[in-house]
Backbone bond lengths (Angstrom), bond angles and torsions (degrees), N, CA, C in turn:
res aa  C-N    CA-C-N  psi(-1)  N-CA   C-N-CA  omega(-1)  CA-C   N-CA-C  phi
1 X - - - 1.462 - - 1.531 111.05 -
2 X 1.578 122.57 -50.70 0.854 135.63 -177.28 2.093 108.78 -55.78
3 X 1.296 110.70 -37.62 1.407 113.97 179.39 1.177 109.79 -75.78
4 X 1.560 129.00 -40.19 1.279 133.26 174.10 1.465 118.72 -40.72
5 X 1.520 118.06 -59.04 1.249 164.38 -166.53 1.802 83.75 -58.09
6 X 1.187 113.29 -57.94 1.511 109.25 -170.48 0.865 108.29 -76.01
7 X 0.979 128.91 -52.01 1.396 135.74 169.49 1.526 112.39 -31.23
8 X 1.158 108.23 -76.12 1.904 108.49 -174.53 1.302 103.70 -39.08
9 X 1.725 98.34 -40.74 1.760 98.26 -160.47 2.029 114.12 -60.84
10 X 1.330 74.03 -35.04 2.118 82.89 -176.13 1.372 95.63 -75.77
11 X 1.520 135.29 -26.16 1.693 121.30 -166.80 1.811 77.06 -84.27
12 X 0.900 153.82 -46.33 1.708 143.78 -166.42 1.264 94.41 -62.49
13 X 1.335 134.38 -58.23 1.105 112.91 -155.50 1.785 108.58 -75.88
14 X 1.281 109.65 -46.86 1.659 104.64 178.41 1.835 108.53 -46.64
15 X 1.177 115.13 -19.30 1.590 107.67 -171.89 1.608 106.13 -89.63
16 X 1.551 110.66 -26.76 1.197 112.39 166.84 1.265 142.98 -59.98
17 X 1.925 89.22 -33.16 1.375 105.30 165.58 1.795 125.90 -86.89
18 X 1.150 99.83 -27.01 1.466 112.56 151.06 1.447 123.38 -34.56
19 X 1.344 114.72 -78.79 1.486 128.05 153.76 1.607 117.43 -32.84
20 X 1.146 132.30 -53.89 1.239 128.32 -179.99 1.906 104.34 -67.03
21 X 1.315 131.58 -51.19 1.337 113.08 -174.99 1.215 108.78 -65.36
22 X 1.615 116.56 -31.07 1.758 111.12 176.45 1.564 110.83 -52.19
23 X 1.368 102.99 -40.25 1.430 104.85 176.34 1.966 113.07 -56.75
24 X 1.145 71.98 -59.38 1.885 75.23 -178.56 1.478 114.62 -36.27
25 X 1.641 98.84 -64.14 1.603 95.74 -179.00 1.241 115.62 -54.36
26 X 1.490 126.18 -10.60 1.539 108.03 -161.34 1.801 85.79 -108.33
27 X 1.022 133.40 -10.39 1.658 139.67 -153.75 1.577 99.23 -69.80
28 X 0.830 126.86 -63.36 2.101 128.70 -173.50 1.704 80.37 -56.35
29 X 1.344 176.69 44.55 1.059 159.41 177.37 1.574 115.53 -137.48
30 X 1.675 82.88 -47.72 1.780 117.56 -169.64 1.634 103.08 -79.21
31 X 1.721 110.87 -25.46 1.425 96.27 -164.54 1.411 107.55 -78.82
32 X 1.925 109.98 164.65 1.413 108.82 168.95 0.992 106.98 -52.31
33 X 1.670 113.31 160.28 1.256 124.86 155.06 1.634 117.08 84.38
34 X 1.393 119.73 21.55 1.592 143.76 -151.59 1.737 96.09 -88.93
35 X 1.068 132.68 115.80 1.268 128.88 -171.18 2.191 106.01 -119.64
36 X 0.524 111.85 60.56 1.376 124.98 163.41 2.100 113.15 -6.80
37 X 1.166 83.48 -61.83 1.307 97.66 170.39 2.084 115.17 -50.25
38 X 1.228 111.81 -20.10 1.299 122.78 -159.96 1.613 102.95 -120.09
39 X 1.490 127.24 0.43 1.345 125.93 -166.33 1.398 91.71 -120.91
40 X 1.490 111.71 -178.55 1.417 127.19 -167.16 1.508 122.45 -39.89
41 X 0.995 129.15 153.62 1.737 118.11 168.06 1.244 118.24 90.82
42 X 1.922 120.00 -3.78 1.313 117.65 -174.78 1.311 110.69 -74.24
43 X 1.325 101.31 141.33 1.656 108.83 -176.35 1.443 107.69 -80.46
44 X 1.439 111.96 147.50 1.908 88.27 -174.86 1.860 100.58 -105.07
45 X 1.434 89.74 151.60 1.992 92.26 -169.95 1.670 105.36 -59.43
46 X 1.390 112.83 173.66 1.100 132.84 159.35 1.543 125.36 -33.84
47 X 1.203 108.39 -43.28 1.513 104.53 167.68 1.594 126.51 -109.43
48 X 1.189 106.00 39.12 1.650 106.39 167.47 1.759 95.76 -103.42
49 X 1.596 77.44 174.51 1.872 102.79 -172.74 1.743 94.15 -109.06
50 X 1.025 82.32 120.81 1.674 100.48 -170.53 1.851 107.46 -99.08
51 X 1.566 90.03 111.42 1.706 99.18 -149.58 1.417 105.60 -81.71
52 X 1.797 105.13 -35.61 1.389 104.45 -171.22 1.241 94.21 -140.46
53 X 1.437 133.83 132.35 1.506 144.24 -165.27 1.788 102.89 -112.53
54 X 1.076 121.40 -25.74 1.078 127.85 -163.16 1.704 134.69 102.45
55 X 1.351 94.13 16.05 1.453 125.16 178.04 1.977 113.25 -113.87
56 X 0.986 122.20 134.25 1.542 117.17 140.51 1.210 125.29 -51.74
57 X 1.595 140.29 -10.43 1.129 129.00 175.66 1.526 99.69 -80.12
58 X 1.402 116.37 -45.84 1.392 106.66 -175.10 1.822 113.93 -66.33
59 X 1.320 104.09 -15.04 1.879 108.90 -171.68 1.676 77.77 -67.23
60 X 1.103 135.86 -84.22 1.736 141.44 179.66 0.819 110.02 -12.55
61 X 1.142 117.28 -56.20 2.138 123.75 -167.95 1.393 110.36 -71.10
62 X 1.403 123.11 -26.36 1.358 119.29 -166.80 1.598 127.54 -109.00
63 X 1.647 86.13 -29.65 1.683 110.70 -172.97 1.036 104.41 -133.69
64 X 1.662 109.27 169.83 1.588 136.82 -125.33 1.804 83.34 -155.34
65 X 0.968 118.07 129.95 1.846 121.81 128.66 1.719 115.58 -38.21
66 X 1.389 104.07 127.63 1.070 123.97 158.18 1.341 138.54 -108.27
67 X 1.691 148.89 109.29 1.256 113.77 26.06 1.646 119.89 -88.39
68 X 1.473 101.30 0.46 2.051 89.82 176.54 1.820 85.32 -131.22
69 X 1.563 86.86 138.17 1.781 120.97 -171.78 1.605 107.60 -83.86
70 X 1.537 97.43 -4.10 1.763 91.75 -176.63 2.041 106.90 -122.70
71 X 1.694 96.71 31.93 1.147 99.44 177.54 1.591 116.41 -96.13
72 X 1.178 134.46 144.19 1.185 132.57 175.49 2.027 115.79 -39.07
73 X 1.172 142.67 137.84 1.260 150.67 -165.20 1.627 99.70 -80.82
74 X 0.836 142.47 99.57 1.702 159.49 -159.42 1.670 108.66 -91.85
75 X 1.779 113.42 -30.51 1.050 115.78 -164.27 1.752 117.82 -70.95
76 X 1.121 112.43 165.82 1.875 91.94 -178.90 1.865 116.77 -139.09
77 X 0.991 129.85 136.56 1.633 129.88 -142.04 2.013 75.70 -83.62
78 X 0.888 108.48 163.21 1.973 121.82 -174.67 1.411 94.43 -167.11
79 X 1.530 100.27 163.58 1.558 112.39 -151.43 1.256 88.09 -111.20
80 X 1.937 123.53 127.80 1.471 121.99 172.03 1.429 104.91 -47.43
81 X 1.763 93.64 133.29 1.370 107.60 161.93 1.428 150.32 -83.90
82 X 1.336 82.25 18.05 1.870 128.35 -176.08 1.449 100.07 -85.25
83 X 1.408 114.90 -68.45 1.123 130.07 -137.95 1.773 107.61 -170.05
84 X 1.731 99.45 -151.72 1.365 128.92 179.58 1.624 103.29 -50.01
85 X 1.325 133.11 161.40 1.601 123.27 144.70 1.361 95.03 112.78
86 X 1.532 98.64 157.71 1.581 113.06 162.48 1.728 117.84 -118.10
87 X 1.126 115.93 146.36 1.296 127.34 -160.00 1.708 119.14 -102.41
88 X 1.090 134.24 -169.90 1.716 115.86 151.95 1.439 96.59 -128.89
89 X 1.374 107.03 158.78 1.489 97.79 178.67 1.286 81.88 -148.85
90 X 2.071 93.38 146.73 1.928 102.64 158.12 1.264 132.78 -47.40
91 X 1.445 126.27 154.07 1.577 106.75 -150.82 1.638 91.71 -175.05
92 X 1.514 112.22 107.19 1.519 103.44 175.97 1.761 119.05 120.93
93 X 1.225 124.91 -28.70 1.495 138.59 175.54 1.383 122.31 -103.14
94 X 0.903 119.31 157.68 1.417 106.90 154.72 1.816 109.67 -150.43
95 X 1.284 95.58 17.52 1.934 101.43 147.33 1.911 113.81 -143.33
96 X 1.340 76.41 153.77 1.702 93.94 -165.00 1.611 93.45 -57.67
97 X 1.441 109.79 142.80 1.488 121.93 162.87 1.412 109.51 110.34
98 X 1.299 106.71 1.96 1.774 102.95 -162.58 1.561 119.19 -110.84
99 X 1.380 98.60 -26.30 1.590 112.83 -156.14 1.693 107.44 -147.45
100 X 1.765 105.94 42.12 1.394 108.99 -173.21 1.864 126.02 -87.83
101 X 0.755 120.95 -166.71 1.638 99.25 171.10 1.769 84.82 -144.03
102 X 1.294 100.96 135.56 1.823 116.23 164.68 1.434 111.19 -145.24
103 X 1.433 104.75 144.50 1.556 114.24 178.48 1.265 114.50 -61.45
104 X 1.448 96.75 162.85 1.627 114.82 -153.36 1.903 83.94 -94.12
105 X 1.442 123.99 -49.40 1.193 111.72 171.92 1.607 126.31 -57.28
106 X 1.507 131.49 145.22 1.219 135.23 170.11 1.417 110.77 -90.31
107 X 1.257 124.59 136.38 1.557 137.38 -168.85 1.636 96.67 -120.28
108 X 1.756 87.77 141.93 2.165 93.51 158.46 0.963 115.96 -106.06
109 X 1.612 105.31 -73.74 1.370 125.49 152.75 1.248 131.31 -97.29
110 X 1.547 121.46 157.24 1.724 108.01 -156.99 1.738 89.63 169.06
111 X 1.366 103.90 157.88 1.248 132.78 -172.90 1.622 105.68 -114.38
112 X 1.552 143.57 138.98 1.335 106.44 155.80 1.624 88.86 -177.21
113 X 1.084 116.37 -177.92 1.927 137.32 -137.09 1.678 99.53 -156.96
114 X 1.540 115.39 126.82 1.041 114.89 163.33 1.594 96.02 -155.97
115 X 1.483 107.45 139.69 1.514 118.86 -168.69 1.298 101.09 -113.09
116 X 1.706 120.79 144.30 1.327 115.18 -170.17 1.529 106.57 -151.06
117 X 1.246 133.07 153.28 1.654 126.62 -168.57 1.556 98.21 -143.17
118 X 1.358 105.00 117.12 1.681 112.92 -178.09 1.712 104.92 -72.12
119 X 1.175 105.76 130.77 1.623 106.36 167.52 1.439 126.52 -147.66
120 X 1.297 88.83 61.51 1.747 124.53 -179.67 1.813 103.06 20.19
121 X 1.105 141.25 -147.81 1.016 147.63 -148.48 1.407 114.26 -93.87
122 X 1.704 113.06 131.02 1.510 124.24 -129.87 1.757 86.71 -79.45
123 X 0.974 105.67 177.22 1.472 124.93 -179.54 1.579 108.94 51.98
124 X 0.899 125.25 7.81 1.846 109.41 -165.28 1.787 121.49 -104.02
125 X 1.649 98.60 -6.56 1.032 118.68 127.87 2.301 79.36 102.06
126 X 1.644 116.80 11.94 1.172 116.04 -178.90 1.773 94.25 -136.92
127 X 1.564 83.54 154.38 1.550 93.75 -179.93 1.385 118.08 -89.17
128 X 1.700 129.91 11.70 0.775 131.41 -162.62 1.833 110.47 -103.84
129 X 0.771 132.54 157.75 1.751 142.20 -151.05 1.115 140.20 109.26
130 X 1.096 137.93 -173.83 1.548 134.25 143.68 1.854 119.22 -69.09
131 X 1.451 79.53 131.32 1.761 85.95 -177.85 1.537 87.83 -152.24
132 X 1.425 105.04 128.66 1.592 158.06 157.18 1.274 129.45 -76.63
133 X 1.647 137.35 109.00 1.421 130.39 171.49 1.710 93.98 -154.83
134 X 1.543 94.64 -175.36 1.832 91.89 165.21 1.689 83.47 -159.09
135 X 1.501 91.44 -177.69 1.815 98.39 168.32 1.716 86.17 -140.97
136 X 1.090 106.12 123.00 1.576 127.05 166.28 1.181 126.14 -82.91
137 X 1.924 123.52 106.48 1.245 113.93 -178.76 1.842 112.25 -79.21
138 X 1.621 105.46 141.78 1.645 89.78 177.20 1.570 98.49 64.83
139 X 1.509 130.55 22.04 1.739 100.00 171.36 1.831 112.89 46.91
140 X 1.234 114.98 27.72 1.305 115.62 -164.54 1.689 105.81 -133.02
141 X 1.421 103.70 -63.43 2.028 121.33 -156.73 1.636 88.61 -111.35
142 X 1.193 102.12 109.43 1.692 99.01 -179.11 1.861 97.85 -119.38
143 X 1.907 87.60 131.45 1.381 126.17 -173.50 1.397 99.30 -78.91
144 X 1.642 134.96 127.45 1.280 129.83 -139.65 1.526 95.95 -120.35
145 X 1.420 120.02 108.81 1.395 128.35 157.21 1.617 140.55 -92.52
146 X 1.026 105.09 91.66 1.323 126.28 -165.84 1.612 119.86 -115.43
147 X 1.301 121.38 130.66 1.548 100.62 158.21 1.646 106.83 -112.15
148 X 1.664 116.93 168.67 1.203 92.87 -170.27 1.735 129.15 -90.23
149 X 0.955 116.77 171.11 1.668 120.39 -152.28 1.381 98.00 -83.42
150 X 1.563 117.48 129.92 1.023 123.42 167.50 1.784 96.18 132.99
151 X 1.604 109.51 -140.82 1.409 107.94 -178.43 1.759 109.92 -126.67
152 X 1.287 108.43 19.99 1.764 114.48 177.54 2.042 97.73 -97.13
153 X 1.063 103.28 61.66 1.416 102.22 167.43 1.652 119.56 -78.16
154 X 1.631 98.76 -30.19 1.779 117.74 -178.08 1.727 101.40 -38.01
155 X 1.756 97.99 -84.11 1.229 118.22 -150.30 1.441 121.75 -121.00
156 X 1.489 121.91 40.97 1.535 122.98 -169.43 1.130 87.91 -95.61
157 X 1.152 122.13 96.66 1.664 137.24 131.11 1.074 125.41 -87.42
158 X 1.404 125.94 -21.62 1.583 119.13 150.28 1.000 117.70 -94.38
159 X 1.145 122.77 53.44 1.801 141.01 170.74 1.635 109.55 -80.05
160 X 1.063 130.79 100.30 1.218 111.47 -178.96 1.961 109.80 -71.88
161 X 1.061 95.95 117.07 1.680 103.68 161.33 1.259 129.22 -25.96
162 X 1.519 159.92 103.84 1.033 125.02 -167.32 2.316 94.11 -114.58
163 X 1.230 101.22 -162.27 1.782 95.74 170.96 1.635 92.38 -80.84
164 X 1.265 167.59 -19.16 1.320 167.12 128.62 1.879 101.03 -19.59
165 X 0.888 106.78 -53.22 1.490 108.74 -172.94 1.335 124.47 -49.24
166 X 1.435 110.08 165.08 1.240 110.56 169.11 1.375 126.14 -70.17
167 X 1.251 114.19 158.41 1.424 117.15 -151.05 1.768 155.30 56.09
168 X 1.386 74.47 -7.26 1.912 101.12 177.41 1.304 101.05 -93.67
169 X 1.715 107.24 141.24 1.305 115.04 143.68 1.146 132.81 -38.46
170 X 1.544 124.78 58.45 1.226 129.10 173.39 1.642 109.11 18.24
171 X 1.429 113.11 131.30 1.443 120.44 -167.11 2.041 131.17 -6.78
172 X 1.741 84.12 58.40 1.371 103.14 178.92 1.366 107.94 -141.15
173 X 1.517 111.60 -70.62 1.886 106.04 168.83 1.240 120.80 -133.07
174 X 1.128 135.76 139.34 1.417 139.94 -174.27 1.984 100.05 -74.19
175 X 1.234 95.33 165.23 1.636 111.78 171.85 1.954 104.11 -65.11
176 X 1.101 91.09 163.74 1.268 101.95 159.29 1.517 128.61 -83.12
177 X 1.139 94.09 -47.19 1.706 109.17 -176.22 1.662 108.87 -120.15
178 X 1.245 128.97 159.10 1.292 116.90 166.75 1.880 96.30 -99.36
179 X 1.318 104.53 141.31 1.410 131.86 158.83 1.159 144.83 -64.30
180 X 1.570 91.74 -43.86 1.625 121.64 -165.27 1.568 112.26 -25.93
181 X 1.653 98.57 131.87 1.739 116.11 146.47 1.495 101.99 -132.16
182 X 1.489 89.49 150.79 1.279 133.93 -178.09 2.176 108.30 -24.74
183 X 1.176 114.77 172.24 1.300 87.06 -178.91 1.474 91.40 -120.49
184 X 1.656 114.62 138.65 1.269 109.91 -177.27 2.048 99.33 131.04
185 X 1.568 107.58 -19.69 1.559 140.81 -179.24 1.192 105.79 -94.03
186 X 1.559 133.35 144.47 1.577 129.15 172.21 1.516 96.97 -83.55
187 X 1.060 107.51 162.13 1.481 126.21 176.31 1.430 90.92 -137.26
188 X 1.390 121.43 159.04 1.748 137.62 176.19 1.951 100.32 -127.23
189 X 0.971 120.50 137.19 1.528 135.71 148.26 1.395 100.76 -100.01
190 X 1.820 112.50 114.75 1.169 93.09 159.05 1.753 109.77 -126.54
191 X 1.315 127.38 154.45 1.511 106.26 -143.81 1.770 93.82 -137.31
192 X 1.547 110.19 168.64 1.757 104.26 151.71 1.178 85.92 -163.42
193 X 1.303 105.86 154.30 1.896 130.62 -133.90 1.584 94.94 -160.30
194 X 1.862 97.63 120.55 1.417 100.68 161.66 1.533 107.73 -120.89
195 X 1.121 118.04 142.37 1.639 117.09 -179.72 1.371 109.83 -68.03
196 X 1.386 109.91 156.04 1.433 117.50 152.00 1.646 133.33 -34.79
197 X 1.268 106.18 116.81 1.948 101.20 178.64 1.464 104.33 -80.35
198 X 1.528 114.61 142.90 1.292 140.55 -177.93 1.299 103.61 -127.34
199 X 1.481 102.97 143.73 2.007 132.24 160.45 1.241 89.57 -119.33
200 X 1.103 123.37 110.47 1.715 125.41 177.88 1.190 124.25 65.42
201 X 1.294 121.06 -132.60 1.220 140.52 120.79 1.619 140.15 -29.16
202 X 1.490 119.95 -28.89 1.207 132.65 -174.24 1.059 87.98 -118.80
203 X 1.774 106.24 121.36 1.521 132.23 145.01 1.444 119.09 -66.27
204 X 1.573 98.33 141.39 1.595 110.16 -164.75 1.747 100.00 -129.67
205 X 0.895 94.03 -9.43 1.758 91.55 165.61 1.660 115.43 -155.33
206 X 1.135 118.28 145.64 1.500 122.20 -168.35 1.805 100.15 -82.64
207 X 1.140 101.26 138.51 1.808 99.57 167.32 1.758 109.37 -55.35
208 X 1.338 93.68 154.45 1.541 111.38 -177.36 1.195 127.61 -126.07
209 X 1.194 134.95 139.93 1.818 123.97 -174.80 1.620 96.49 -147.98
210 X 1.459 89.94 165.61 1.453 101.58 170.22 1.751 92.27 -156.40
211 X 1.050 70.59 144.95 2.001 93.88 -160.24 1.584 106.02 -126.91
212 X 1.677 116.32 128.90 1.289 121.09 174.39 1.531 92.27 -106.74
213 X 1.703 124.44 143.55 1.014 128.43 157.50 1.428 115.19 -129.67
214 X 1.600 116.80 123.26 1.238 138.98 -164.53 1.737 105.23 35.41
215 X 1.349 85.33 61.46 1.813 98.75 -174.77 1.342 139.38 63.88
216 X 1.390 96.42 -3.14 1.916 96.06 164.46 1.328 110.51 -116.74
217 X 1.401 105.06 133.92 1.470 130.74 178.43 1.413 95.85 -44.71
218 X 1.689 121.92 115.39 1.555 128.08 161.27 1.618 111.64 -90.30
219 X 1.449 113.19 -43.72 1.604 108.58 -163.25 1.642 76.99 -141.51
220 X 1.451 105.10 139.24 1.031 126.45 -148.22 1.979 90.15 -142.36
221 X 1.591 124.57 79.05 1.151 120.87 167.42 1.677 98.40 68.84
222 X 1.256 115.90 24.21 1.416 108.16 170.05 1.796 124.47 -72.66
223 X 1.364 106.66 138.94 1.207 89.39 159.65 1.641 129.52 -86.64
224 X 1.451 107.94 166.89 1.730 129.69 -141.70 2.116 90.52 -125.07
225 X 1.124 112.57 109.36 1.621 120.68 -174.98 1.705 92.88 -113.69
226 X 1.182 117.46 -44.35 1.597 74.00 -153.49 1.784 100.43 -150.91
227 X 1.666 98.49 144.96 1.396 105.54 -179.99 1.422 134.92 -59.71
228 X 1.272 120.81 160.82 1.225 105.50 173.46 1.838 122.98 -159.81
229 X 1.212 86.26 86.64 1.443 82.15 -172.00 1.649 127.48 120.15
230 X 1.454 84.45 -12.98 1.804 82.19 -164.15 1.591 82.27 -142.01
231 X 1.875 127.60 -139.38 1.689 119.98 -139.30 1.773 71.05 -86.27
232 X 1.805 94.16 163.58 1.462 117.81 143.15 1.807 114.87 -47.48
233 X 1.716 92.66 153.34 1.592 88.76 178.99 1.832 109.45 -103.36
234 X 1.701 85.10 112.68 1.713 97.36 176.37 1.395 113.47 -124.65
235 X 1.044 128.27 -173.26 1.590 119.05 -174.25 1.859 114.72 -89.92
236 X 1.811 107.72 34.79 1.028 103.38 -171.33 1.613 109.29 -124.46
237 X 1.647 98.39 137.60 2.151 86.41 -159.27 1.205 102.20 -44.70
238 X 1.577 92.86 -163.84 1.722 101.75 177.71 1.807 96.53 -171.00
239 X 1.106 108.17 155.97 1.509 142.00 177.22 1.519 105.14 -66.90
240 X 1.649 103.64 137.11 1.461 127.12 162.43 1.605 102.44 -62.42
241 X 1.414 114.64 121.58 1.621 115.91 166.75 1.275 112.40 -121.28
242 X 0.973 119.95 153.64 1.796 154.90 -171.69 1.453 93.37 -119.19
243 X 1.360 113.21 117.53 1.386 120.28 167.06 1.626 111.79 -97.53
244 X 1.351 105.47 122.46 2.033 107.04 158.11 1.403 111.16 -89.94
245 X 1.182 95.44 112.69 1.838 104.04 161.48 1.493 131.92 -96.83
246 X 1.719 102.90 5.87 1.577 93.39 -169.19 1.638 112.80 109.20
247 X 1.503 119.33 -17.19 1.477 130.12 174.99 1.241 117.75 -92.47
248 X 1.479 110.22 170.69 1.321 123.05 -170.05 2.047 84.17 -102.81
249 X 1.091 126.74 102.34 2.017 123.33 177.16 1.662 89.67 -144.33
250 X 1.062 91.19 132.79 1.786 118.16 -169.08 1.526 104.65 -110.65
251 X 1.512 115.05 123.76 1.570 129.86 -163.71 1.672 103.69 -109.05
252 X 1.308 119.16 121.80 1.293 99.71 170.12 1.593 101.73 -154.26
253 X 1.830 131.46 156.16 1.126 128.12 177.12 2.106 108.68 69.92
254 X 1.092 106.20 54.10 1.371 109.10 -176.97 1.507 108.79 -108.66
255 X 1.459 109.14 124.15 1.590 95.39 -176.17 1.628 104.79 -153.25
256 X 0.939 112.58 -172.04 1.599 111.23 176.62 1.976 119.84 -171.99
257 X 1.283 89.57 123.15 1.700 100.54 166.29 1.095 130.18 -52.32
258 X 1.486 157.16 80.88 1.630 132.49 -154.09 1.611 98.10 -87.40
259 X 1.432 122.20 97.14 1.595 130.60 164.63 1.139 102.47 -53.95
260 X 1.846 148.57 -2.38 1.268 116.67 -177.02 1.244 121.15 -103.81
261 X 1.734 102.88 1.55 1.713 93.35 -179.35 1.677 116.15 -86.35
């Protein structure tokens, strides 16, 4: 009786847990407020600047080494781990700040989409670990890519967010909602960004964004305080950045609207 008893009990629990990752995978989809239009796969219109095509010729054409622009390009094109396609992946560092890639154009205001798939620690041939990136608006407000540390990459939905976390303005504002998929899954940031207003020298309004991640509205017209990592905040544009941290995070479909002309 007693073996039986265990038995049922371990087939309940594996079905429970079954049920809960089904949930997971289906959860960024299921939640209110799910915008489709704003998650992976968006095609970008006719008039964006199409940053990364899926070629190294376009990584050349668009982007620069970060922090020196006359360093050799470190990053390396990798085959989605989804599927069809080629990807970009960090390539060359193994601390943040050293070995980044940012566009050669300067942005103020702008609209724009970049899709990214965590796959924990490079070469090991699994998506599972800690994996580290950001996307920097302006080289300035960096969008925080993280999965969380340890081995719960599956199903942390009760992860509390912290300003470190994913999707936050890196130690400025947390998300609204958590998003999360699994790591090894694309996720999309898709964003629109107004710069800071200036009288000279003295800023009179803080930059602002509102950010969809994997289709739910996170920051919603928030304001944007403080840098991190990349230029001081002055009234002078700044470059889309791709942060290398040392991870295996796969870049693909990156583009951008320039609202200021």
């Amino acid at each position: 009786m007693f073996l039986k008893k265990y038995r049922s009990g371990l087939a309940l629990i594996a079905a429970c847990a079954f049920l809960n990752f089904v949930s997971a995978e289906r959860k960024t989809q299921d939640m209110e407020g799910y915008d489709k239009t704003k998650d992976i796969g968006l095609k970008a219109p006719a008039n964006a600047d199409i940053l990364f095509n899926g070629t190294m010729e376009s990584v050349k054409k668009n982007f620069v080494m970060w922090p020196k622009a006359d360093m050799e390009i470190t990053w390396k094109i990798m085959p989605d781990p989804k599927g069809d396609g080629k990807t970009l992946m960090p390539n060359g560092g193994k601390k943040w700040g050293t070995h980044d890639l940012v566009t050669k154009k300067k942005y103020t205001d702008y609209e724009g989409h970049v899709e990214f798939c965590m796959m924990g620690k490079r070469g090991d041939d699994s998506p599972e670990g800690y994996s580290n990136s950001g996307v920097y608006m302006q080289n300035r407000y960096e969008i925080q890519i993280e999965s969380p540390k340890g081995k719960n990459t599956k199903d942390p939905y009760n992860w509390k967010i912290g300003p470190h976390g994913i999707a936050a303005f890196c130690m400025d504002r947390v998300p609204d909602k958590n998003a999360w998929r699994p790591n090894g899954e694309w996720h999309a940031f898709h964003f629109k960004f107004t710069a800071a207003k200036w009288e000279g020298d003295k800023k009179v309004a803080n930059a602002r964004a509102t950010v969809w991640w994997n289709g739910i509205k996170v920051h919603d017209n928030a304001e944007v305080k403080k840098a991190n990592g990349g230029i001081k905040v002055t009234p002078a544009p700044g470059g889309l950045k791709l942060q290398e941290h040392g991870q295996d995070v796969r870049f693909r479909n990156v583009w951008i609207i320039d609202k200021s002309k």
